[in-house]
N, C-alpha and C positions, 0 to 999 in steps of 0.2 A: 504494500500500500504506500501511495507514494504521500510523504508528507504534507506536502503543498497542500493537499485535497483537506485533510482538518483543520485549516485552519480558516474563522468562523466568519461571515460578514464583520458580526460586533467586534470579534479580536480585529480583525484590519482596520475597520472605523475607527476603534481605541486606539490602535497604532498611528495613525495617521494624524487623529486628535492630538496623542502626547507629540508627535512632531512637528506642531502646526504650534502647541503650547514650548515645549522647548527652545522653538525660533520665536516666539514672540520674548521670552522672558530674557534669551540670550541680545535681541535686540535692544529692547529694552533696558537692557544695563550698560550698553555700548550708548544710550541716550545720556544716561548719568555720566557716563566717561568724559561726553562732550560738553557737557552744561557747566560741569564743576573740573577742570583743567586739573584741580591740584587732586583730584582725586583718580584721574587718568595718568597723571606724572607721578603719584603714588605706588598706581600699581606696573604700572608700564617704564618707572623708573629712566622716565625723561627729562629735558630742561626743563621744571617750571616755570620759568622766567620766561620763554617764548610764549608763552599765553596770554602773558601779557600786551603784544602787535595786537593791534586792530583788525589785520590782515590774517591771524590765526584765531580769532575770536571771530570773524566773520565765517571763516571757511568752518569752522567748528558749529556754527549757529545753522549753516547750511546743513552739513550731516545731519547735524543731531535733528534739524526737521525731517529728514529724508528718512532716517533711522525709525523716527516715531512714526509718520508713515507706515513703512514698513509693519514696524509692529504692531500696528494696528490693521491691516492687512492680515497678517497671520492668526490674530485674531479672530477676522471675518474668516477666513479660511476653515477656523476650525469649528463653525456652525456648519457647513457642508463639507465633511472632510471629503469624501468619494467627489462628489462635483466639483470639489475646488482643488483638484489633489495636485494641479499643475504650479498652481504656485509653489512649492515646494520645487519642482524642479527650475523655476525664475529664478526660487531663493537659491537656490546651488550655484546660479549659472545666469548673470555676473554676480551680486551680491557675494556670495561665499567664497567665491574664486578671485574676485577683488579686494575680496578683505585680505586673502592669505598673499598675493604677490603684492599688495601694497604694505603690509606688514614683512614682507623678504626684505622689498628696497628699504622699510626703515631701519631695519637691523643694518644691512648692510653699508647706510651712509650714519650709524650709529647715534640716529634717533632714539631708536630704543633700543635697551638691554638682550642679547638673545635671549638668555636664563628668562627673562619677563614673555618673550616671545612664544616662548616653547608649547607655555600650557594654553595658549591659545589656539594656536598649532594643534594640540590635540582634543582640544575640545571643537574644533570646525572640524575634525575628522572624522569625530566622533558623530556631530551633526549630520556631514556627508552619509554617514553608513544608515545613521537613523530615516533620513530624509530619502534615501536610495530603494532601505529595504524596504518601507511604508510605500512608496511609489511603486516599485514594481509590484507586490503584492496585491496595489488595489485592484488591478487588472485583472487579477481572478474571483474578482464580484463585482465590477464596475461595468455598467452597461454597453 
C-alpha cells in the first residue's frame, strides 16, 4: 500500500494551514526587524549606526510595508488552504529565494555576521521543505 494514498484531505489542509501560519509568523517578525533597527542589529549583529541615514530608514519603511503585506496575504491564504495553495509557491519563488541571496551578499560584503546568518539559512530551508511538501501533497485532493 503505497503511503501517499492515507494521507487525509484534513491532514493536507492542516498541513498547508501550518504553512501558510509559519510564513505569516516568520514574516511577521522580519516586520519587527524592520520597524525597530536596533532590534535587527541585535540579532543580525550589524552597524547600528547605519539606521540611523534617512536613506536606510526609508528602504526599511519600504520592506517592512511589503513584508506586512505579505503577511497578511498568508494569512488570507490560510482560510482556503487547497485554493490558495499557490501562494506558497510565490512565497518560495522570489520572496524566499531573495531573502537567502540577498542575505549571501550581506554576509559576504560583511553587513552581517555569518554565525547570525546561518540560523536563518536554516530556518528558510526549513520553510522550503514545509512549503514544498504541503504543495505537492495538495494535488492528491485538490480538484
Amino acid at each position: 500500500m503505497n503511503t501517499m494514498s492515507v494521507i487525509s484531505f484534513e491532514t493536507i489542509t492542516l498541513l498547508l494551514r501550518i504553512s501558510f501560519y509559519v510564513g505569516a509568523v516568520t514574516d511577521g517578525l522580519a516586520v519587527i526587524t524592520m520597524v525597530f533597527p536596533s532590534i535587527g542589529s541585535a540579532l543580525f549583529g550589524g552597524n547600528s549606526s547605519r539606521s540611523n541615514n534617512a536613506e536606510y530608514r526609508f528602504a526599511m519603511g519600504i520592506g517592512a510595508s511589503l513584508m506586512a503585506g505579505w503577511t497578511l496575504l498568508l494569512i488570507w491564504g490560510s482560510i482556503d488552504p487547497i485554493g490558495r495553495r499557490d501562494i506558497l509557491i510565490l512565497t518560495l519563488i522570489p520572496v524566499i529565494a531573495g531573502i537567502i541571496v540577498s542575505t549571501a551578499i550581506a554576509v559576504r560584503k560583511h553587513v552581517i555576521l555569518l554565525n547570525r546568518a546561518i540560523p536563518v539559512w536554516i530556518h528558510l530551508i526549513f520553510i522550503n521543505i514545509l512549503f514544498g511538501v504541503s504543495y505537492a501533497l495538495s494535488f492528491r485532493v485538490a480538484p
